[in-house]
C-alpha positions as a Markdown table, in Angstrom:
| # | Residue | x | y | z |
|---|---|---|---|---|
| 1 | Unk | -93.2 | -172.0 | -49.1 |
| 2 | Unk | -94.1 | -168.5 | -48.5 |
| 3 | Unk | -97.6 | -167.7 | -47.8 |
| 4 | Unk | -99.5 | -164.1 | -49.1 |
| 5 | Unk | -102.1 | -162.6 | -46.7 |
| 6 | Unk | -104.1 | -159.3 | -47.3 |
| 7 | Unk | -106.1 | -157.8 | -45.0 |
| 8 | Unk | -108.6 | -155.2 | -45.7 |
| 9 | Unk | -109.5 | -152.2 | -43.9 |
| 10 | Unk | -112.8 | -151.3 | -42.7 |
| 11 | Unk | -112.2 | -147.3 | -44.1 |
| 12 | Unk | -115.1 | -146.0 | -41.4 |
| 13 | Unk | -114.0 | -148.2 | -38.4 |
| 14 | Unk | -110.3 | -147.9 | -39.1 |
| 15 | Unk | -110.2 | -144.7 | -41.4 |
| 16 | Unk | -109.7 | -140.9 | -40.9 |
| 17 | Unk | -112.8 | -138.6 | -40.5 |
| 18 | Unk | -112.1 | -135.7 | -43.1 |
| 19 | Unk | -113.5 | -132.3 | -43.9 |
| 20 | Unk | -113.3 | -130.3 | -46.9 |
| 21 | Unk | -113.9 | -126.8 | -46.4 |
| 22 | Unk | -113.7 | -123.5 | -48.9 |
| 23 | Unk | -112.3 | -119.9 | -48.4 |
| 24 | Unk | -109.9 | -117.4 | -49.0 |
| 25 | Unk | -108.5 | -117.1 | -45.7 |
| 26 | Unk | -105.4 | -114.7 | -44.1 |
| 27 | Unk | -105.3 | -116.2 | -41.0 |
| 28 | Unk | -105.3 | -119.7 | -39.6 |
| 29 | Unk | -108.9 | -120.0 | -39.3 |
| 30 | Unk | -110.9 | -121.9 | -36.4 |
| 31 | Unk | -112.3 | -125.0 | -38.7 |
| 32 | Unk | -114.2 | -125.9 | -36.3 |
| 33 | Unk | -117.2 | -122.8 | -37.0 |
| 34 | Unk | -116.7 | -122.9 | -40.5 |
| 35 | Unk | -119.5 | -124.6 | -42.7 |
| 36 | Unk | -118.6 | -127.6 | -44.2 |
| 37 | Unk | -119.5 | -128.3 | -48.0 |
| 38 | Unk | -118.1 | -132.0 | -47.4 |
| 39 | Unk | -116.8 | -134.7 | -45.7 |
| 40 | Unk | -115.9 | -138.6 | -44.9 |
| 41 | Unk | -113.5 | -141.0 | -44.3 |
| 42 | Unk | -110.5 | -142.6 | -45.6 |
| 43 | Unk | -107.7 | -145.2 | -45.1 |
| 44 | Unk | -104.8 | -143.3 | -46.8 |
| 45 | Unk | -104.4 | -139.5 | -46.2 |
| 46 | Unk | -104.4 | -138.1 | -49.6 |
| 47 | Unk | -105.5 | -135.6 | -51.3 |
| 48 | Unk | -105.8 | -137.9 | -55.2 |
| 49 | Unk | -109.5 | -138.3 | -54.0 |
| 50 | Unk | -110.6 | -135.2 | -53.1 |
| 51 | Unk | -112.0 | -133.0 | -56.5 |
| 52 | Unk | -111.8 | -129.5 | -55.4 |
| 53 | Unk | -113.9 | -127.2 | -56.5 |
| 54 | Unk | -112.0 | -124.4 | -56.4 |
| 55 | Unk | -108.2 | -124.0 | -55.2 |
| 56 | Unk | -109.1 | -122.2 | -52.4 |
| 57 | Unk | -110.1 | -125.0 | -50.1 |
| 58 | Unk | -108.9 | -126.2 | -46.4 |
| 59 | Unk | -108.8 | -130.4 | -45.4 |
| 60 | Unk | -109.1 | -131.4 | -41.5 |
| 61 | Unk | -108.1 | -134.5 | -40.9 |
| 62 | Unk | -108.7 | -136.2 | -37.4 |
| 63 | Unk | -108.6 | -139.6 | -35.7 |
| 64 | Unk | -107.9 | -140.7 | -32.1 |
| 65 | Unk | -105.0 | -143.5 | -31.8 |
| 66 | Unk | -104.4 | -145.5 | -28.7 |
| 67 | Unk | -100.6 | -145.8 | -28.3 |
| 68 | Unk | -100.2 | -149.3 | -26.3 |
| 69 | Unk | -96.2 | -149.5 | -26.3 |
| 70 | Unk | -94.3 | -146.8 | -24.2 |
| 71 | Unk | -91.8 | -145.0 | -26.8 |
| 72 | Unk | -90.8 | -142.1 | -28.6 |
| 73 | Unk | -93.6 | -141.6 | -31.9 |
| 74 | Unk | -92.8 | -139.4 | -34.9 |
| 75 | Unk | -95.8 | -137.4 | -36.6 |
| 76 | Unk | -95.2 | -135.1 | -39.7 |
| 77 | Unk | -96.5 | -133.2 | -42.1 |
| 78 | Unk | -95.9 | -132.4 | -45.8 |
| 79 | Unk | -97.9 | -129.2 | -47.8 |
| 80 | Unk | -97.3 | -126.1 | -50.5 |
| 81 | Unk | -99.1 | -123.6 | -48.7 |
| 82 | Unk | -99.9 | -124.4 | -44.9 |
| 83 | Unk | -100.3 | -127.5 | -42.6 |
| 84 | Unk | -100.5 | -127.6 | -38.7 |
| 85 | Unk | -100.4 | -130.5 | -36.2 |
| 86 | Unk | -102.7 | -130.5 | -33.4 |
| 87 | Unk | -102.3 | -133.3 | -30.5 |
């Protein structure tokens, strides 16, 4: 017999802090003096929850993981118009 189990998430203990932020910029800006119109957190990194007000906008997304196991880990990132990986 094969038993289900579901576990939820706690989305602000386990989650992703994110921050929404608007602008037309040229440059990579420094997100970190900008002011931010919004913010939260989420399990999933997405953007199907976010409503944009405009389609000039930037997302930050940050967390701090505790890697336990010695090995090699993989990070990537997927976007149309600009992304960056800070570690």
């Amino acid at each position: 017999m094969c038993e289900s189990r579901i576990e939820l998430a706690d989305s602000v203990r386990n989650g992703v802090r994110y921050t929404y932020l608007e602008g037309d910029w040229k440059r990579w800006p420094d997100f970190r003096h900008l002011k931010t119109p919004g913010g939260g957190h989420v399990y999933e990194i997405s953007l199907k929850d976010i409503h944009a007000e405009t389609v000039k906008f930037g997302m930050v997304f940050s967390r701090q993981i505790a890697m336990t196991r010695p090995g090699l880990y993989t990070f990537s990132l997927i976007s149309n118009d600009g992304n960056a990986l800070f570690y």
